[in-house]
Structure formats: structure tokens, C-alpha cells
C-alpha positions in Angstrom: -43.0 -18.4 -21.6 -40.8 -17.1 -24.5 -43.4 -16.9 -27.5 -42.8 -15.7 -31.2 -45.2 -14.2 -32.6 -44.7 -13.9 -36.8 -46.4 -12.4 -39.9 -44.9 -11.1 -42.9 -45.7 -7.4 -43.6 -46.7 -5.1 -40.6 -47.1 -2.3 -42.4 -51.1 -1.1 -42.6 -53.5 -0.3 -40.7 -55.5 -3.8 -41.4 -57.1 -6.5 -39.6 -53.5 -8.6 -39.4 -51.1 -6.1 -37.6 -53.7 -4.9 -35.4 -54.2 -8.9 -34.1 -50.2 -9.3 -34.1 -50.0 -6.3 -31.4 -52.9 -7.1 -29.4 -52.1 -10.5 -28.8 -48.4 -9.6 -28.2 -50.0 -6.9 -25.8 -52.2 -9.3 -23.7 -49.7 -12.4 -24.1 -47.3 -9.3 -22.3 -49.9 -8.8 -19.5 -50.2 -12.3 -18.9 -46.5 -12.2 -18.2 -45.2 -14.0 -21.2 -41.8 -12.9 -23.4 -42.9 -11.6 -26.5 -40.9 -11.2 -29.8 -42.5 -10.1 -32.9 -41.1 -11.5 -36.5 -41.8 -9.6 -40.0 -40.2 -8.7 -43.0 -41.6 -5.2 -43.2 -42.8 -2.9 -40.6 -44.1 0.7 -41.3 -44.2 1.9 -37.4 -45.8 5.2 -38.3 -48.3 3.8 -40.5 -49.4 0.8 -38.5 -51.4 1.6 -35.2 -48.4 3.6 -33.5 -50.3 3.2 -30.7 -50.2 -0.6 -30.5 -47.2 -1.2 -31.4 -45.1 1.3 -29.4 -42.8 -0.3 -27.2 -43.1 -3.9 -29.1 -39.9 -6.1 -29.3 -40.6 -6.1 -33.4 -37.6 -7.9 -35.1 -37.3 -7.3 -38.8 -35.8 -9.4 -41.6 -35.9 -7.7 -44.6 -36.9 -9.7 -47.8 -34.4 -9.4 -50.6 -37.3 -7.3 -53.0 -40.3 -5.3 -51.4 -43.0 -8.1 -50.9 -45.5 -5.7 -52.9 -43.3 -6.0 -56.1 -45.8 -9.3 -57.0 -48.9 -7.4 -56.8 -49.7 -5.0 -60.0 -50.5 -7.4 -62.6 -53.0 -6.6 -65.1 -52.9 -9.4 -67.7 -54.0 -13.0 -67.4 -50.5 -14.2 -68.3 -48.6 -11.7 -66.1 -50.7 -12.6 -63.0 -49.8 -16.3 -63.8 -46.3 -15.8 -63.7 -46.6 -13.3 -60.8 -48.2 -16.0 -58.3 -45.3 -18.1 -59.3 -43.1 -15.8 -58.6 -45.0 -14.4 -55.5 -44.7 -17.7 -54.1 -40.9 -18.1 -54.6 -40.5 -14.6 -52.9 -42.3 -15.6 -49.5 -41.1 -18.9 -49.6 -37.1 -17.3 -49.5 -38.2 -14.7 -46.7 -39.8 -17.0 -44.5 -36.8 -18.8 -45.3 -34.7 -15.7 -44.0 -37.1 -15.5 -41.2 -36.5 -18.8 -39.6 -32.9 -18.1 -39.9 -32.5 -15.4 -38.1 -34.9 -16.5 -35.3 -33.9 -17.2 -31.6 -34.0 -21.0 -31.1 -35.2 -21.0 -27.9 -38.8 -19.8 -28.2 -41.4 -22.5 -26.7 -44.3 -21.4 -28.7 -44.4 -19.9 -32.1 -47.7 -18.6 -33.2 -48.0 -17.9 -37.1 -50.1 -15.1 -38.0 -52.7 -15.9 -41.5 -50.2 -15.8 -44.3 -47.3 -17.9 -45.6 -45.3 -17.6 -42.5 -47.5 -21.3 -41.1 -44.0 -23.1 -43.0 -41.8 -21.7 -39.7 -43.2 -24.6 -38.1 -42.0 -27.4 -40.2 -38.6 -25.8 -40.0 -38.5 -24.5 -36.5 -39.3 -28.2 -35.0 -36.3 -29.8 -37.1 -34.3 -28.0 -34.3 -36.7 -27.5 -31.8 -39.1 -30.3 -31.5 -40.7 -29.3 -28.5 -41.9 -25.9 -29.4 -45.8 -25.6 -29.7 -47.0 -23.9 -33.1 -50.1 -22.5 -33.7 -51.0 -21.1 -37.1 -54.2 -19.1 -37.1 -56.0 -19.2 -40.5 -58.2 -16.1 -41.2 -58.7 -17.9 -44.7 -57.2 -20.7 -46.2 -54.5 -20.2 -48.3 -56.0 -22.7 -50.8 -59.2 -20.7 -50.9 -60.8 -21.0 -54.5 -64.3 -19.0 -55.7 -65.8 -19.7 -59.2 -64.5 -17.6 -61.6 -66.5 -16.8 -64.8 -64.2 -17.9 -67.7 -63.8 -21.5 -68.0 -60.0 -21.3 -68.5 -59.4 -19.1 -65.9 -61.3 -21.6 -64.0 -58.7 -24.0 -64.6 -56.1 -22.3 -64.1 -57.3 -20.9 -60.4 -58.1 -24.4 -59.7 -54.1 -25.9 -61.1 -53.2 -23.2 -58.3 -55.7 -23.8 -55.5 -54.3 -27.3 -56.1 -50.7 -26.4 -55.8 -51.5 -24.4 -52.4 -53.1 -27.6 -50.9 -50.3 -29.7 -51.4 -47.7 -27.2 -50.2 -50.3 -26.4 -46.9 -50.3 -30.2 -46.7 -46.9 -30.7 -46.3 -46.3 -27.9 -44.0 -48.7 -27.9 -41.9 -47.1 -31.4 -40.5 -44.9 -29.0 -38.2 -48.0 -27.3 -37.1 -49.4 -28.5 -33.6 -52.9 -26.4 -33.9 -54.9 -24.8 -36.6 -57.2 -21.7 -35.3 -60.0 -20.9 -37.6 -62.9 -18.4 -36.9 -65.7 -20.4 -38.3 -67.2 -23.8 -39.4 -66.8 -23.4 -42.8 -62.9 -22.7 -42.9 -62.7 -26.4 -40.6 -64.3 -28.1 -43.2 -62.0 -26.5 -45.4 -58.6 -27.2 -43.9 -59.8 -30.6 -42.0 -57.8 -31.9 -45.5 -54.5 -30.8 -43.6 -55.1 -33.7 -41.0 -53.7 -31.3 -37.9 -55.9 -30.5 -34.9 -58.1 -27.1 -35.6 -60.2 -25.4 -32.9 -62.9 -22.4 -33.4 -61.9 -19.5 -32.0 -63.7 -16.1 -32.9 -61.6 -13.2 -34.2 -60.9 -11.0 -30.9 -61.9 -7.2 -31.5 -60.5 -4.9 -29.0 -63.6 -4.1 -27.2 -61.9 -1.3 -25.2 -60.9 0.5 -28.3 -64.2 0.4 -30.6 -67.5 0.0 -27.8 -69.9 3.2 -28.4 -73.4 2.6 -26.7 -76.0 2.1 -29.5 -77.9 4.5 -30.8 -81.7 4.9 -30.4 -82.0 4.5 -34.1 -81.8 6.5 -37.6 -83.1 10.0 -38.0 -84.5 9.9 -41.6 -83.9 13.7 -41.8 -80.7 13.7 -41.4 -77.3 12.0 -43.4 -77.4 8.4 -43.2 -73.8 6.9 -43.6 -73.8 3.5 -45.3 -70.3 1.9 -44.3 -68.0 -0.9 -45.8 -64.6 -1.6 -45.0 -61.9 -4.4 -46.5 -59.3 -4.8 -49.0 -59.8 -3.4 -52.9 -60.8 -6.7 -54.6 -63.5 -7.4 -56.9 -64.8 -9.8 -53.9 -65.5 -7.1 -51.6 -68.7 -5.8 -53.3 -68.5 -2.5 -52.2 -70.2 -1.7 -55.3 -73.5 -3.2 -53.8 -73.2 -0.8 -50.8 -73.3 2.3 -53.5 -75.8 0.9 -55.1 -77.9 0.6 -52.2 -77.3 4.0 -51.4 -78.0 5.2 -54.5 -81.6 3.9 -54.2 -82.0 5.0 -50.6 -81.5 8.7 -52.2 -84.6 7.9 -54.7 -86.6 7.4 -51.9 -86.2 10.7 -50.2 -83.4 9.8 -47.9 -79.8 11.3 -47.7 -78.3 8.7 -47.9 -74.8 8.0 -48.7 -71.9 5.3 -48.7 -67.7 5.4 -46.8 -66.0 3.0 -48.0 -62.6 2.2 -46.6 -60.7 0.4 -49.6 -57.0 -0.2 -48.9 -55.8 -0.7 -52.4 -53.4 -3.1 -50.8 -53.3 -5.4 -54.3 -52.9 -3.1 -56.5 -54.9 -4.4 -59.5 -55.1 -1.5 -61.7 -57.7 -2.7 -64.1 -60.1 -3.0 -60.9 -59.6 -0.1 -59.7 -60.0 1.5 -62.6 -63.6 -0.2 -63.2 -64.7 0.6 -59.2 -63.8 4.1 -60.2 -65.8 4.3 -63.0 -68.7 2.7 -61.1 -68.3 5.5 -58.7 -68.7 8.5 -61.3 -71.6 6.3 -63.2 -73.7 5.8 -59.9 -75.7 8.9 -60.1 -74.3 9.6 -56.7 -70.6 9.9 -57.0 -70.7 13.4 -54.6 -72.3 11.5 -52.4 -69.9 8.5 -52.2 -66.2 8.7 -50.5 -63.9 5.5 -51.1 -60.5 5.7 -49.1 -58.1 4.0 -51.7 -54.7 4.4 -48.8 -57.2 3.2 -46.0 -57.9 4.9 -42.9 -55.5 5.7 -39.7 -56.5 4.5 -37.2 -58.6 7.5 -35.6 -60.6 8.1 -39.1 -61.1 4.3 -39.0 -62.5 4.7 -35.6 -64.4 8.3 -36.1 -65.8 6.1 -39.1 -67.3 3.7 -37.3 -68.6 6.2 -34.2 -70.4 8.3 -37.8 -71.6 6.0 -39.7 -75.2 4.0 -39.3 -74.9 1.3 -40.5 -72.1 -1.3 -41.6 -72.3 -3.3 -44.5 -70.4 -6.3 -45.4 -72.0 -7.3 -49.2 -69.1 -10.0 -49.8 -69.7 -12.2 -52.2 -67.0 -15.4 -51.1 -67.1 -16.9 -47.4 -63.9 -15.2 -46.4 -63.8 -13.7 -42.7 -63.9 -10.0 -42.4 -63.1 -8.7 -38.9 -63.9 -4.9 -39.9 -68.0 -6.0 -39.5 -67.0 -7.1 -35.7 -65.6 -4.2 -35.0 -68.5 -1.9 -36.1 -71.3 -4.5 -34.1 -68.8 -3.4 -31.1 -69.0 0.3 -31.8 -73.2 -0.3 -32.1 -74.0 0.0 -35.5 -76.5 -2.5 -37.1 -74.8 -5.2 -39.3 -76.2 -6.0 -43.0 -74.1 -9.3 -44.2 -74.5 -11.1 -47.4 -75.4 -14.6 -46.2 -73.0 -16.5 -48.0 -69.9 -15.0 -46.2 -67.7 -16.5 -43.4 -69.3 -13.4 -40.6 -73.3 -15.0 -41.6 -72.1 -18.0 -40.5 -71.3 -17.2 -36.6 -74.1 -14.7 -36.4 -78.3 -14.8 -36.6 -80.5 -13.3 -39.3 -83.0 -11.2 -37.8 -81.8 -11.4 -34.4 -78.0 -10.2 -34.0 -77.6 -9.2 -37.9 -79.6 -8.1 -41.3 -78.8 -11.2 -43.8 -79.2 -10.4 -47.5 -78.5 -12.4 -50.8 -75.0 -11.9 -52.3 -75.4 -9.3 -54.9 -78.4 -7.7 -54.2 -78.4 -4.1 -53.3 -82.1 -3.7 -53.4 -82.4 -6.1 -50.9 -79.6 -4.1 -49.2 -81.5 -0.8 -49.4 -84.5 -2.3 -48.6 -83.3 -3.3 -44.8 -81.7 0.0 -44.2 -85.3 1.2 -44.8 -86.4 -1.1 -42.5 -83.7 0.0 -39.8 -84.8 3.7 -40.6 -88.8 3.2 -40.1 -88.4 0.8 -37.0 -86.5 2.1 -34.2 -87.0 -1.3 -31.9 -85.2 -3.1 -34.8 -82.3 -1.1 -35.2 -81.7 -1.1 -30.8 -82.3 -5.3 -31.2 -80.2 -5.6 -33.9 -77.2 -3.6 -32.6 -77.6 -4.6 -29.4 -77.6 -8.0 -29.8 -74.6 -7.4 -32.1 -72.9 -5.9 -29.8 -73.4 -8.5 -27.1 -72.2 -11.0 -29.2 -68.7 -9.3 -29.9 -68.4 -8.4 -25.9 -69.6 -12.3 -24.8 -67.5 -14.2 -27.6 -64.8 -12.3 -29.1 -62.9 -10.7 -26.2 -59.2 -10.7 -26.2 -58.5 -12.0 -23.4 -61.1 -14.9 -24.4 -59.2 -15.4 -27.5 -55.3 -15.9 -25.9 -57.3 -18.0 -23.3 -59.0 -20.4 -25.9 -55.7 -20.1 -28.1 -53.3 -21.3 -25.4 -55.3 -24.1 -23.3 -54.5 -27.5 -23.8 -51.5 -27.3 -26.2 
């Protein structure tokens, strides 16, 4: 079969372009025709490995998609998701354009690019689209200040409507978890669970026999800069894992792919004010791929403090490699996984609690083997590649 495969920006080393080149990869060794749509690619600096020898077509947006991102003000960022969205809209636009208009399935990768499917069936009505959802694009948390409030909700409001009336050219919605299906089960369109793949063959290390409390114990969190993330839970925790004797001390891999200055600037300054700063390495450009991977192989334990159910492959990927997971039990990962048996759950924002079940890992060896080794069997029975194009593709 001739299948498209399209996301907008293919240029990190992140959980998107890694699933855009392993699906086209399988879909490949399955023996299907693969073309790959963006509007910007960075070949060197997004897994070179995977996507060597990709048919990767690019349509260049008329300004860099990034030139929306650096707001700093509550009026700037206003006018900045207004025009954010009138920048994507015009290259997805640009996109469909330029597309062949033969393809018989097009499969839209998380972001804005799910509107392809509206316009690709007014020519082609019998392609099959698939848009697979990491996180809604109408995804609203609670923000302090009651007019910012507002205002986030005016927008979560506006992104319904416009995922409403797109998503009628979309045959199948994939989401990772139950929580996201009662989300988007307002865009009336068929949805099916489907677990994030991790590439198994990449990332499996056997598990360890535990922690040596002698030696440096690497607390690790991976995902985007945002306030969200919590990474300043995982230093914390650290921080009080060194006040109890233990060398403790905390990688986090940050991409500062949003570019929000006045964040940035206050994790920073978290950092230095921690007590433990020479003891704490954030990676603001991300990791390449081999440091990401060395990362997981040293570390001891991953933790994924998020404070909003959003999905976050990166704690998949480390159950794969055999470290312990510590989750905050309100994200999108608690919900697919089982405290105390495949995973460590804490409560969002509590570092203590986090530090307190790294102890736990430390002083019981037969937990740390059951947790990571149930972990790890989860990932390898339910979130396989080839599982995931499998589920993806039957029945449409």
C-alpha cells in the first residue's frame, strides 16, 4: 500500500520524529510505500540513524515554525497562539498541496497536521486517515490566576471546535490511554487504545540487581522545558537523598523546545538555590541520541513527577532499558501501569514522597528487581512496534 506518513517539524531528537521513522521503518518491512511529509527536517540532528534512507519530502513553511514560541508576556503569548495557529494552519495548507494524490492511507502524526484529512478526502475519498493523538490539542490544566484561567479556557474552547470540525475527515483516532478517549470521544470519530511503541531493540538493558548505596545514584527525568514537567521535584528529591547520606544526584534531559525565557530563567535559578546545583546536570539542547541512550543504560532510576495527564514516552523507554519507574499518579503513564507492582506512584508535587521511594528501592533489592522487571515486561508484552502498526492498521 502507498501510505503518507505526516508531522510538521522533524527536527529533534524527541518522542515525535523517533515514532515517524520507526513506523515508516516497520510499515517498510511489511512491504508497504512509504513517504514521509514535514515542513522542517534537521537530518543531522534527528536520529540519523533512523531516518537514513527515508523518502522525507519537505515543504517549507513561509516563516521558521519556532518564530511563535519566545513569548514572555501575558499579552504577547495571546497574540502569539493566534498567530501560531494561522502559521500551521497555512503550512499544513502548503502540505496538502504539494502531496501525491494517490496515497491510500495517510497517517497524521500528534500535531496540527490531523486537518490533511478533511482536505485530502475532498479529492480522495477513499483514503483511510488515522490521526494518532499523543495529547489532545484542546488539552486545558488549571492555571492559578483567574483571568488567565479564562483566557486558557476561550482557547481550549477554540481548539475544540476547530478539532471538531476537522476531525470529520479523520477515519480513526489513536490514543495511548483511557483518559485521552474520554477526552476526544467529543470529536464523535472512532478512537482505539493503542500503547506508545518503544523500540525495544534499541533501549532493552537487563535489569540490574539493585542500587549500591555507596556509590552515585542517578536520579533521571526526561521531556520538554515546561513548567508541567516538574523536573524541579526530581532535584528536590535528590537534594534530600544527599541529607541522608546518599550520593545522590539528578540528569535531566530538558529540550528547551518552547523557548519560554521567563521559565527557564526561574528552573535555572532553582538549580543554583537547591543546595546541590554541582550535583545536578539539566541538558537545555536535549540529548543525541547515544547520550540519551548512555543516559538511560547510567542512571537508576527514572522519574516522571508530571503534574498534568499528558503521555510521556521517555518513562517507557527507561522501563525498557530496566530502570525502576517513579510516576506522579495523576499523569497519562499512572494510568496504563500498577502502583507497587510494575511502577512507584507518588502524589503530584511531592518530592519527599519521591525521595522517600528511592530509599525504598535503595534498602530493598527484591523491590527494585520486581519493579523493573515487571516494568520491563510490560513495554516488551504491550508496546512493541510491530504490535503497534498491527493494532494501528487492522480493521480500517
Amino acid at each position: 500500500m502507498k501510505i503518507a506518513i505526516c508531522h510538521l517539524s522533524l527536527t529533534t531528537e524527541s518522542g515525535d520524529p523517533r515514532m515517524v521513522f520507526l513506523m515508516a521503518r516497520e510499515l517498510m518491512r511489511e512491504g508497504h510505500q512509504i513517504a514521509i511529509y514535514t515542513a522542517e527536517f534537521d537530518a543531522l540532528h534527528a536520529y540519523p540513524n533512523l531516518n537514513h534512507g527515508l523518502d522525507i519530502r519537505v515543504v517549507p513553511p513561509s516563516r521558521p515554525l519556532t518564530s511563535v514560541r519566545s513569548a514572555s508576556s501575558l499579552l504577547v503569548k495571546i497574540f502569539q497562539r493566534l498567530a501560531s495557529v494561522g502559521l500551521y494552519n497555512e503550512t499544513v495548507r502548503r502540505m496538502f498541496l504539494s502531496m501525491d494524490k494517490d496515497f491510500e492511507i495517510l497517517i497524521c502524526e500528534n500535531d496540527y497536521t490531523y486537518s490533511l484529512g478533511k482536505w485530502y478526502k475532498s479529492q480522495r475519498p477513499q483514503t483511510k486517515t488515522i490521526w494518532i493523538m499523543n495529547n489532545p490539542p484542546f488539552f486545558h490544566s488549571q492555571k492559578a490566576n483567574m483571568f488567565v484561567e479564562l483566557l486558557s479556557l476561550m482557547a481550549n474552547s477554540f481548539e475544540r471546535r476547530r478539532a471538531m470540525h476537522y476531525a470529520a475527515g479523520i477515519d480513526r483516532i489513536v490514543v495511548y490511554d483511557e483518559s485521552n478517549k474520554e477526552v476526544v470521544n467529543v470529536l464523535g470519530r472512532p478512537i482505539k487504545i493503542i500503547a506508545n511503541p518503544v523500540d525495544l531493540d534499541r533501549f532493552y538493558a537487563p535489569v540490574k540487581g539493585g542500587i549500591d548505596p555507596a556509590k552515585p545514584i542517578q536520579l533521571l527525568s526526561v521531556g520538554a522545558l515546561t513548567p508541567q514537567r516538574r523536573f524541579e521535584d526530581t532535584i528536590a528529591a535528590a537534594a534530600q537523598l544527599r541529607n541522608k547520606g546518599y550520593d545522590a544526584r539528578a540528569l535531566i534531559i530538558c529540550k528547551d523546545f518552547y523557548r519560554n525565557v521567563v521559565y527557564r530563567e526561574k528552573f535555572e535559578k532553582f538549580i543554583r538555590d537547591s543546595g546541590i546545583a554541582d550535583h545536578v546536570t539539566a541538558l537545555f539542547e536535549g540529548a543525541p541520541d547515544d547520550r540519551y541512550l548512555a543516559a538511560m543504560h547510567d542512571s537508576q532510576v527514572f522519574v516522571h513527577p508530571n503534574d498534568v495527564k499528558i503521555w510521556g514516552v521517555g518513562a517507557f523507554e527507561a522501563m525498557a532499558a530496566g530502570l525502576p519507574l517513579i510516576v506522579s499518579r495523576i499523569t497519562a503513564v499512572a494510568g496504563v501501569l500498577r502502583d507497587g507492582e510494575n511502577a512507584l506512584f507518588v502524589d503530584v508535587r511531592s518530592p519527599a514522597q519521591i525521595a522517600t521511594r528511592v530509599d525504598d528501592l535503595i534498602q530493598d533489592r527484591a523491590l527494585f528487581k520486581k519493579i523493573a522487571t515487571a516494568g520491563q515486561e510490560y513495554v516488551q508484552d504491550s508496546m512493541s512496534l510491530p504490535h503497534f502498526i498491527r493494532e494501528v492498521m487492522t480493521e480500517l
